[in-house]
ZATIKE-800574 format. One record per atom (N, C-alpha, C): x, y, z; residue number from 1; residue in one letter; atom name. Coordinates in steps of 0.001 Angstrom, whole numbers, plus 524288, in hexadecimal, padded with zeros to 5 digits. Each point is the difference from the previous one (the first is absolute). Example, Ala and Ser with C-alpha at 12.3 -4.5 7.8 and 13.67 -1.06 7.14 Angstrom:
BEGIN
- 83386_7E9C6_81E78_1_A_N
- 7FC86_804A6_80000_1_A_CA
- 80384_804B0_80000_1_A_C
- 7FEA2_8041A_7FD30_2_S_N
- 80334_804A6_8003C_2_S_CA
- 7FCFE_80442_802DA_2_S_C
***
This chain:
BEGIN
- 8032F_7FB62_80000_1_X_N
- 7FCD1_8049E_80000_1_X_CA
- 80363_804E9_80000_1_X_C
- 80426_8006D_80369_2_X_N
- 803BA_8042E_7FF8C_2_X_CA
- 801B2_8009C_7FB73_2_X_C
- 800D2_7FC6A_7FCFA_3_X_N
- 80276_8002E_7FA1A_3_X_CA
- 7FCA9_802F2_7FC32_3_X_C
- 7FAE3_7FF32_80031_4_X_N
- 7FD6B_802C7_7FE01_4_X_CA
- 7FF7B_803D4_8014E_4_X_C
- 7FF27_802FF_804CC_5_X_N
- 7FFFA_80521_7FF52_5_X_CA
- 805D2_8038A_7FFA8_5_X_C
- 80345_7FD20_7FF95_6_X_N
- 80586_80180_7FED9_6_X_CA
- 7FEC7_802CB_7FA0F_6_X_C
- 7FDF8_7FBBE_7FD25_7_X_N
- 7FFBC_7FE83_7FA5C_7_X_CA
- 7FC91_804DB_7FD4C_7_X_C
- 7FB4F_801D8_8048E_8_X_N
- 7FBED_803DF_7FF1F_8_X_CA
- 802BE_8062D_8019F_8_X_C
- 80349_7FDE3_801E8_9_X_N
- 80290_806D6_80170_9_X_CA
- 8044A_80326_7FD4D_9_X_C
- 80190_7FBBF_7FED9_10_X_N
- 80586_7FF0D_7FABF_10_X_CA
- 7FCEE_80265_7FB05_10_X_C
- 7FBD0_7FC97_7FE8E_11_X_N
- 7FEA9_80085_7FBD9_11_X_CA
- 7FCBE_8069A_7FDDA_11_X_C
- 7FCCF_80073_80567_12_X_N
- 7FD48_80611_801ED_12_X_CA
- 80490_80291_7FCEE_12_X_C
- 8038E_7FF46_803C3_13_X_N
- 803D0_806BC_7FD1E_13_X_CA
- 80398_7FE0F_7FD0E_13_X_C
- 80043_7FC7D_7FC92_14_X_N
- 800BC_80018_7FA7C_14_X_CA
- 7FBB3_801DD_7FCCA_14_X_C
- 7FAD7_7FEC8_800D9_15_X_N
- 7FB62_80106_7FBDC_15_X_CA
- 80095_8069B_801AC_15_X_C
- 800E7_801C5_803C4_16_X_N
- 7FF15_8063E_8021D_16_X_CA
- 8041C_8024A_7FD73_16_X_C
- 80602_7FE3B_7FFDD_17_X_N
- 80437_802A8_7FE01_17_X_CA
- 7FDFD_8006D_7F898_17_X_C
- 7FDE2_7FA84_7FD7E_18_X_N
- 7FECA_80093_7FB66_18_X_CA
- 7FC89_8035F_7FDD7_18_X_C
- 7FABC_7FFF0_80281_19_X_N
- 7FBEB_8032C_7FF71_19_X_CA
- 80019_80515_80070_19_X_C
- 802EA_80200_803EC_20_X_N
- 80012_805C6_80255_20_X_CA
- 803E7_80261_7FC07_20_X_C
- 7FDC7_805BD_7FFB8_21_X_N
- 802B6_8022D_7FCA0_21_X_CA
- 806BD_80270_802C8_21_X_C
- 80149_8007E_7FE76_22_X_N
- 80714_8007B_802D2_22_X_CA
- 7FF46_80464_80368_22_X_C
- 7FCC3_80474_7FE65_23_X_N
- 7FF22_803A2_803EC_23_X_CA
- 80008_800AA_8032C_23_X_C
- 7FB3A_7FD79_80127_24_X_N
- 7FCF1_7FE4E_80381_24_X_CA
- 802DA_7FDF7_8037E_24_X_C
- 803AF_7FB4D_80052_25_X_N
- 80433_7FD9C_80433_25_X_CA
- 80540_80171_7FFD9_25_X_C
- 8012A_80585_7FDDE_26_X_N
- 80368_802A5_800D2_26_X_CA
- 80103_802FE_8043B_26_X_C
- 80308_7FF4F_802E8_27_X_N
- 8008D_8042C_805E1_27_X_CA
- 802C6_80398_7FD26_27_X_C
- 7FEAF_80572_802DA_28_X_N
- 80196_80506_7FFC5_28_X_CA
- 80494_7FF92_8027E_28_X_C
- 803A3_802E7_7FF83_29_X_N
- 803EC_8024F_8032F_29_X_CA
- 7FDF8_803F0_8037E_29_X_C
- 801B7_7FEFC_805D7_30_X_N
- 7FCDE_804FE_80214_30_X_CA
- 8013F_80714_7FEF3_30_X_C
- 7FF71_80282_7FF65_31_X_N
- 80075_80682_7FDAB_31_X_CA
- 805D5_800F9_80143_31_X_C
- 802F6_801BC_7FE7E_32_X_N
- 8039B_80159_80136_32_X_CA
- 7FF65_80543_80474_32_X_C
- 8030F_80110_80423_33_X_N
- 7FE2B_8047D_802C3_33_X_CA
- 80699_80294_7FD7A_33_X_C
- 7FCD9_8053A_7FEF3_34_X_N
- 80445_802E0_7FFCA_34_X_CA
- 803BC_8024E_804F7_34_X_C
- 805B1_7FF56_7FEEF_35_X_N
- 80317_80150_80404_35_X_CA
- 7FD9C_80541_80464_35_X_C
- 8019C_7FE71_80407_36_X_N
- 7FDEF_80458_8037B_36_X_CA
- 8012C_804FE_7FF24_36_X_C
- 7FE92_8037E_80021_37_X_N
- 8003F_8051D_7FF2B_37_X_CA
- 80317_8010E_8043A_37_X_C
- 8061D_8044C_7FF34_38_X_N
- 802D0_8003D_805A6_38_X_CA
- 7FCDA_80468_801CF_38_X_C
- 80057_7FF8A_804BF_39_X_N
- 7FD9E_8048B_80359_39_X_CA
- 8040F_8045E_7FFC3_39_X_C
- 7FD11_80690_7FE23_40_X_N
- 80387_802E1_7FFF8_40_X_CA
- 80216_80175_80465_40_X_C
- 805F2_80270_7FE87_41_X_N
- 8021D_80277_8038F_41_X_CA
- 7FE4C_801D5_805DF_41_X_C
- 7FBB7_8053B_7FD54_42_X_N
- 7FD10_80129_8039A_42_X_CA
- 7FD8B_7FCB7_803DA_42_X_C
- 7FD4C_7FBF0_7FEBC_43_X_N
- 7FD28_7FC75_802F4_43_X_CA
- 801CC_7FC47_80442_43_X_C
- 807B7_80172_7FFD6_44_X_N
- 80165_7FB20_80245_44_X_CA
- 801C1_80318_8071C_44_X_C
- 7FFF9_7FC11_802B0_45_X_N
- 80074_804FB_8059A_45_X_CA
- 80690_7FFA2_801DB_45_X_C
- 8004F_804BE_802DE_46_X_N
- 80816_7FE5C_7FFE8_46_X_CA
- 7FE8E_8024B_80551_46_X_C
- 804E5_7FFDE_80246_47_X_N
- 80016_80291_80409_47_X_CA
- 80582_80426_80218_47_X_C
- 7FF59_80451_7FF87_48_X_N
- 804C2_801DA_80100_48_X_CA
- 8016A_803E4_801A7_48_X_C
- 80320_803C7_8009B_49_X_N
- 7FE47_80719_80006_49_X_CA
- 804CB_8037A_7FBD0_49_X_C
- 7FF14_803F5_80034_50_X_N
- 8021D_803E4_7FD0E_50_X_CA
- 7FEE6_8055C_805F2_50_X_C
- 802F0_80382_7FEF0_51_X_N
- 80069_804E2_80254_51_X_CA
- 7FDBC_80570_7FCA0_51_X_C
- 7FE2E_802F4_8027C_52_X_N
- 7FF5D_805A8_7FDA5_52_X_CA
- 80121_8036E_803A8_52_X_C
- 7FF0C_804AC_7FEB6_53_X_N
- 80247_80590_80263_53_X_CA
- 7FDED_804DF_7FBDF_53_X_C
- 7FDD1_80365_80347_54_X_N
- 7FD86_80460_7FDCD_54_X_CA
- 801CF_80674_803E2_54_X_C
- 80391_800D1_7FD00_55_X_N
- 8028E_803CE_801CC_55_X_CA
- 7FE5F_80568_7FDCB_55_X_C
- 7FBD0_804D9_80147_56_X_N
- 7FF20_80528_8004B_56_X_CA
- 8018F_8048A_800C8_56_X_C
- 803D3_801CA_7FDA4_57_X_N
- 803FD_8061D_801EB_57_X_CA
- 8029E_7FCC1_80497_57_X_C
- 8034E_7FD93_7FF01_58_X_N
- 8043C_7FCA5_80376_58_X_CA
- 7FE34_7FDA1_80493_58_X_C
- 7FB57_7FFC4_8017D_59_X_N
- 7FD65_7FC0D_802BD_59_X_CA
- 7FD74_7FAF0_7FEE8_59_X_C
- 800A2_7FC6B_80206_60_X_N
- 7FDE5_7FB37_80075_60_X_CA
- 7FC39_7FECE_80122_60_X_C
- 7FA49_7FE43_7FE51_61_X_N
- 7FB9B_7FF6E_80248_61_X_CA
- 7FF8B_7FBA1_80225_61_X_C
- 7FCA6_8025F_8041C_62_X_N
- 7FF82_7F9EF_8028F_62_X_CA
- 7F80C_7FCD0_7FE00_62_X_C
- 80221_7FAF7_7FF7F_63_X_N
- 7FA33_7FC47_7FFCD_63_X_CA
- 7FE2F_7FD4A_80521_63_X_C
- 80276_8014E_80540_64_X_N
- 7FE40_7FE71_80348_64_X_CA
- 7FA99_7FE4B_80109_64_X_C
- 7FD01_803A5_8007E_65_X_N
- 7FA79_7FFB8_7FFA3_65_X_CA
- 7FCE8_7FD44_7FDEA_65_X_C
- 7FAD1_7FD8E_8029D_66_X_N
- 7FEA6_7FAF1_7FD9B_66_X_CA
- 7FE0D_80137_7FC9E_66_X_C
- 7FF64_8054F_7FE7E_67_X_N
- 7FB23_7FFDB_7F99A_67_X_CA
- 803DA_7FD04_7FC2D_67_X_C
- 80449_7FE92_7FF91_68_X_N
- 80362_7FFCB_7FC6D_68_X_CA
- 80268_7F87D_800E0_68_X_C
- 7FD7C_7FDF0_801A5_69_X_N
- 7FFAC_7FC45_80230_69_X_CA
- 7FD5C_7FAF2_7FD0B_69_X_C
- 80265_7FCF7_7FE5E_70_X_N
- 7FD1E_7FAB8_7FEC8_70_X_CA
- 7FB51_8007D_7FD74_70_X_C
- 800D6_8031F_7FBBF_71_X_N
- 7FAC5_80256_7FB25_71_X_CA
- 8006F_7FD33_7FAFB_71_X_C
- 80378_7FD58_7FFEC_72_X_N
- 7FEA2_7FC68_7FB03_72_X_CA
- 802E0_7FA9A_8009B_72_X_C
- 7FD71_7FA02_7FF27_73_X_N
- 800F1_7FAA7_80073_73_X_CA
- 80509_7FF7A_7FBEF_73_X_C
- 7FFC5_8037E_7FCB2_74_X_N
- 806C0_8005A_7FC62_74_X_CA
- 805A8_800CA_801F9_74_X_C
- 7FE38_80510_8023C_75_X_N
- 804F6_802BC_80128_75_X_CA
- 7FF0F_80371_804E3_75_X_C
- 8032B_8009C_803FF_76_X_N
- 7FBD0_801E3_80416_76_X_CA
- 80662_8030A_8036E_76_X_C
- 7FCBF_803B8_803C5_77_X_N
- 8053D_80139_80363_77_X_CA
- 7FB40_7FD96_805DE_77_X_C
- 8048E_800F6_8050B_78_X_N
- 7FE05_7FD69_80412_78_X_CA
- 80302_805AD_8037C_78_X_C
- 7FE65_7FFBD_805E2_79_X_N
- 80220_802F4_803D4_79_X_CA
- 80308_7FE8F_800C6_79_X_C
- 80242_7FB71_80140_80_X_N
- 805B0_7FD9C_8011E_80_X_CA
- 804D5_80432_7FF4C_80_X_C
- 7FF5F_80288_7F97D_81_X_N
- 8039F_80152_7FBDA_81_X_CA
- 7FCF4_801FE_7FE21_81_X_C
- 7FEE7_80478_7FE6D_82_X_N
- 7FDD8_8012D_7FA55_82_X_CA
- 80351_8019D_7FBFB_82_X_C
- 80458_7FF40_800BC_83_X_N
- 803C9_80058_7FA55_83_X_CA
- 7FECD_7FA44_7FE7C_83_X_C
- 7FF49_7FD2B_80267_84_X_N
- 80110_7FA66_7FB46_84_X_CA
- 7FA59_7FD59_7FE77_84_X_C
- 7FF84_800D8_7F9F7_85_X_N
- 7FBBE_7FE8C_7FCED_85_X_CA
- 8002D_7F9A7_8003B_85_X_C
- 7FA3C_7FC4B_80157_86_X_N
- 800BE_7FC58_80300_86_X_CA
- 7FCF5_7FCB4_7F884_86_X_C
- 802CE_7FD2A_7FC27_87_X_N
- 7FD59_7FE6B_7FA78_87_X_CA
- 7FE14_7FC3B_80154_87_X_C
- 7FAB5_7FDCA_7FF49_88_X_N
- 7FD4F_7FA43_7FEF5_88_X_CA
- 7FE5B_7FE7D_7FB4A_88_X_C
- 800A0_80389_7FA98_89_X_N
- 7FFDE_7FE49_7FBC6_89_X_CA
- 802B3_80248_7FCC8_89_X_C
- 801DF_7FC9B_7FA54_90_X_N
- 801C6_80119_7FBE7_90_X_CA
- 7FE53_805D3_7FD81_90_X_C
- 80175_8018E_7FDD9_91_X_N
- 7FF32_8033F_7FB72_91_X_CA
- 7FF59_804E1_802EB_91_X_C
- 7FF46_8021D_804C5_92_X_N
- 7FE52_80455_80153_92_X_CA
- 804C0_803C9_7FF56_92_X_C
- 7FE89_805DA_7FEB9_93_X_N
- 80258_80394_7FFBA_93_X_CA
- 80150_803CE_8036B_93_X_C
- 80369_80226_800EF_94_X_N
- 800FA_80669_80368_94_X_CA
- 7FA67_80203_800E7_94_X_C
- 7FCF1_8007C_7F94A_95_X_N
- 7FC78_802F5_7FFF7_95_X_CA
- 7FAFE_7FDD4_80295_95_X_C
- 7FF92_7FB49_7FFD4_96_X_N
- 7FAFC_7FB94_8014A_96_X_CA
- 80152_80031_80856_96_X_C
- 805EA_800C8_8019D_97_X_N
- 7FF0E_800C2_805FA_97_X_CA
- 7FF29_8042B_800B8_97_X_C
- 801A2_804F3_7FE16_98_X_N
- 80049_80562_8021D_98_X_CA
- 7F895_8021A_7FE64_98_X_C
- 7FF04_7FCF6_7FCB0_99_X_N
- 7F97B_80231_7FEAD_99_X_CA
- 7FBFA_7FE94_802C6_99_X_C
- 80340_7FAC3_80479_100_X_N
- 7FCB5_7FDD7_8045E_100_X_CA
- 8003A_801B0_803C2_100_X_C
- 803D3_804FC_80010_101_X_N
- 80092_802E4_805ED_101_X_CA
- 7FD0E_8054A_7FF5A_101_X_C
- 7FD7B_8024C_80359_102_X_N
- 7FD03_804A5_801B1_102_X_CA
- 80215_8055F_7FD9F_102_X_C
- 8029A_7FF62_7FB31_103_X_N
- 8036D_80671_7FEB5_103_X_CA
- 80033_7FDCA_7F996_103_X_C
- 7FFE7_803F6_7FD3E_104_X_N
- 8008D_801D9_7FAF4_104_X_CA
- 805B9_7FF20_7FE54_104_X_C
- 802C9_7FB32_7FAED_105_X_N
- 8048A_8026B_7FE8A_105_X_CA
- 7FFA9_7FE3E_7FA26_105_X_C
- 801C1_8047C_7FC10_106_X_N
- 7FFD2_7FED8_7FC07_106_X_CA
- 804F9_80131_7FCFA_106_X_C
- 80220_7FF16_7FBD3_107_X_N
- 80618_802AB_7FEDA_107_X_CA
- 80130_80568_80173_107_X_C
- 7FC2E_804DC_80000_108_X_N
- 800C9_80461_80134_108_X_CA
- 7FFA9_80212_8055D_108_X_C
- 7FBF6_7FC30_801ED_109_X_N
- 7FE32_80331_8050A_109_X_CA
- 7FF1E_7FB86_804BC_109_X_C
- 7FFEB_800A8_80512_110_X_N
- 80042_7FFAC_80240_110_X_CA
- 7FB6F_80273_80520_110_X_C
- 7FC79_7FD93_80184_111_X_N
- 7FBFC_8028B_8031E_111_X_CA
- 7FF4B_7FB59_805EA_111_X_C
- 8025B_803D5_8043E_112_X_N
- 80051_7FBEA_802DD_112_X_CA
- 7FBA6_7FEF4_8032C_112_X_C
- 7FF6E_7FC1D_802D3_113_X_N
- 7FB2A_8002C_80358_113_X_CA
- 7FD5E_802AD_80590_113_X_C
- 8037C_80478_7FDA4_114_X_N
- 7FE47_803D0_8050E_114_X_CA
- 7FF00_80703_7FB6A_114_X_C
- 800E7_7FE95_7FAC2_115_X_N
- 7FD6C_80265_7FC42_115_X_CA
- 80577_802AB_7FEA5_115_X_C
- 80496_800B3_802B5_116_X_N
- 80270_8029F_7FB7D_116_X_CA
- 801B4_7FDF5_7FBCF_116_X_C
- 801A3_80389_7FCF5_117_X_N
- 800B8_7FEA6_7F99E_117_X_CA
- 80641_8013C_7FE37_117_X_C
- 80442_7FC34_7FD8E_118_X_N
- 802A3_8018F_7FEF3_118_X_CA
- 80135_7FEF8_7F93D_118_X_C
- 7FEBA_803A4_7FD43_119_X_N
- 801F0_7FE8E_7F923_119_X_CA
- 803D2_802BD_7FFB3_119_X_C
- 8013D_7FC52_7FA5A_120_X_N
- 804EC_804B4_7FC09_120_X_CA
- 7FE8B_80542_7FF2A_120_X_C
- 80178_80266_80001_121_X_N
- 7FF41_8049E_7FE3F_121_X_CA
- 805C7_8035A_8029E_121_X_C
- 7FEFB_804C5_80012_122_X_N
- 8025D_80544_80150_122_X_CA
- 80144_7FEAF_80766_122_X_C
- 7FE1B_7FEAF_800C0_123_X_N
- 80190_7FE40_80819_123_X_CA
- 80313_7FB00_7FFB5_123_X_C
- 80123_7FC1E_7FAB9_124_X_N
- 80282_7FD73_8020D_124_X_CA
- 7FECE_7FAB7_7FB9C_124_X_C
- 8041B_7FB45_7FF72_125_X_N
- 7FD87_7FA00_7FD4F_125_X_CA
- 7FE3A_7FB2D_802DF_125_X_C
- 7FC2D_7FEBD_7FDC4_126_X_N
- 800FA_7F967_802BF_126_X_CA
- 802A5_7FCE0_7FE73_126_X_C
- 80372_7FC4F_80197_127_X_N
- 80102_7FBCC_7FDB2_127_X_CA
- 801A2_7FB51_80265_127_X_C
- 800AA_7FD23_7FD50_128_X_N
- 7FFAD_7FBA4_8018C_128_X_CA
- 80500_7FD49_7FFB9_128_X_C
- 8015D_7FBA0_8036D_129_X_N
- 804E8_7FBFB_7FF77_129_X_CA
- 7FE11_7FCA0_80079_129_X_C
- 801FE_7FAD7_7FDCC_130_X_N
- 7FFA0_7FC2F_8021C_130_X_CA
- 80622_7FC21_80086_130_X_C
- 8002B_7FF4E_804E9_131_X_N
- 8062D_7FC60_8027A_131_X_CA
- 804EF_80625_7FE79_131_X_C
- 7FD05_80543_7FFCA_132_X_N
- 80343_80317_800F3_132_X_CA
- 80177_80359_7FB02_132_X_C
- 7FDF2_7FBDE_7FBAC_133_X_N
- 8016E_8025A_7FA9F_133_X_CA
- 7FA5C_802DF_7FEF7_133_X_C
- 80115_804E8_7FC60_134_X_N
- 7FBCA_80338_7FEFF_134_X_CA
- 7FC25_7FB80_7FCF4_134_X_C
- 7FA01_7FFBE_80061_135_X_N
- 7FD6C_7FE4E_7FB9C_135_X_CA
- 7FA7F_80218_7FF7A_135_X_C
- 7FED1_803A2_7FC09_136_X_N
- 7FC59_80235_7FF8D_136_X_CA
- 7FA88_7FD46_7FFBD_136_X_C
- 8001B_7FA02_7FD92_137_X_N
- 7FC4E_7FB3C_7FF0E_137_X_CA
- 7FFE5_7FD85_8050D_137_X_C
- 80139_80048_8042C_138_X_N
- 7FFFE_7FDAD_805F6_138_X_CA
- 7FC4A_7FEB4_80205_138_X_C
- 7F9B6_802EB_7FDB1_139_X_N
- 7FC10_7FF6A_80156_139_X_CA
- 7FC64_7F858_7FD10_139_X_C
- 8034B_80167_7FAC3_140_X_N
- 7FECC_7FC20_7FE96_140_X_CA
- 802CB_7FA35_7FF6E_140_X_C
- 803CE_8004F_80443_141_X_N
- 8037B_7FBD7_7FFEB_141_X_CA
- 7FD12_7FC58_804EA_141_X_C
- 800E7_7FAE3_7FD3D_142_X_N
- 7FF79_7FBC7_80426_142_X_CA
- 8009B_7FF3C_80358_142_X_C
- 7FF3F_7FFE0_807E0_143_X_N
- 802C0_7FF98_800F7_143_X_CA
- 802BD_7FB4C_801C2_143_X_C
- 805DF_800D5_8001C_144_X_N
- 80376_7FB22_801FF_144_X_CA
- 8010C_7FE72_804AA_144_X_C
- 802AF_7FD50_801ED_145_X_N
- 80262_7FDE5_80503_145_X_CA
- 804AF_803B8_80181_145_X_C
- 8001E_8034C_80455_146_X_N
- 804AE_802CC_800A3_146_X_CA
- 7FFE8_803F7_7FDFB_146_X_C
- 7FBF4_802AB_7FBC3_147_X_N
- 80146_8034E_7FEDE_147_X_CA
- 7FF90_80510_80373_147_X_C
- 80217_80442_7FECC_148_X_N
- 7FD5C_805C9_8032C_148_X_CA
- 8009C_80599_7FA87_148_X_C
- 7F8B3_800C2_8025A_149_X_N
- 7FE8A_8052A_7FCC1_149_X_CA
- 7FFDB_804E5_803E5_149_X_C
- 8026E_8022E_7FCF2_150_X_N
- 7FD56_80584_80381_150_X_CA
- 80071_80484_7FD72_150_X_C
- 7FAFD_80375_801BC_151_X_N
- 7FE52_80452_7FC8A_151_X_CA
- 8021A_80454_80443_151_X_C
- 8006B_8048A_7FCC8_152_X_N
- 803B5_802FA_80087_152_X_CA
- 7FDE7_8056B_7FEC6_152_X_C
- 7FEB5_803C9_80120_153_X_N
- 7FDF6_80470_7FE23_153_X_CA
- 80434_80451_8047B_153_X_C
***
């Protein structure tokens, strides 16, 4: 009796392989997935610091104060220090921390958060360094590990 249904199951998918059109008992390959997309720059988290300094007619300002405090999950200053810019992600700029703090700075001007204003003009320049060398684009530089900016009017 086993022989026979050996004989009936054998025979099933021979008559099924003959009959059926090839299609039909063709397996697919499953889809190819395309390679992962890398996560940009921006997106990836680091951890590190950089320094700044904002110096006004030969004074040094201070960020003590908590308004100036842990305002953005990017780039942040703390009371500890507020010279040292504290990075948790890629890609951020001079311009992307300093636009998260409570004061105005743009290549010309300078508006601090107690309202004064310092631009180019006839009283005087702003400018900028970064690691000491002049750079007028400072606003839009990345920032790095170690580095130090500081604006200057």
């Amino acid at each position: 009796m086993k022989f026979v249904w050996v004989f009936v199951a054998i025979a099933g998918t021979v008559i099924a392989v003959i009959l059926l059109p090839k299609s039909s008992i063709e397996t697919t390959a499953p889809p190819q997935q395309s390679p992962a997309t890398p996560t940009s720059q921006a997106d990836q988290s680091v951890d590190f610091t950089a320094t700044f300094a904002i110096i006004t007619n030969g004074i040094t300002r201070n960020f003590n104060a908590s308004m100036y405090h842990n305002l953005s999950p990017d780039a942040y200053i703390q009371g500890s220090d507020s010279t040292i810019v504290h990075v948790k992600k890629t890609g951020v700029t001079w311009a992307d921390f300093f636009n998260s703090l409570p004061f105005k700075l743009t290549k010309d001007c300078l508006t601090t958060g107690t309202k004064e204003t310092f631009c180019t003009g006839k009283e005087g320049t702003l400018r900028f360094y970064l690691d000491g060398v002049e750079d007028p684009n400072l606003l839009d530089k990345e920032i790095k590990q170690g580095t130090h900016a500081t604006i200057e009017f």
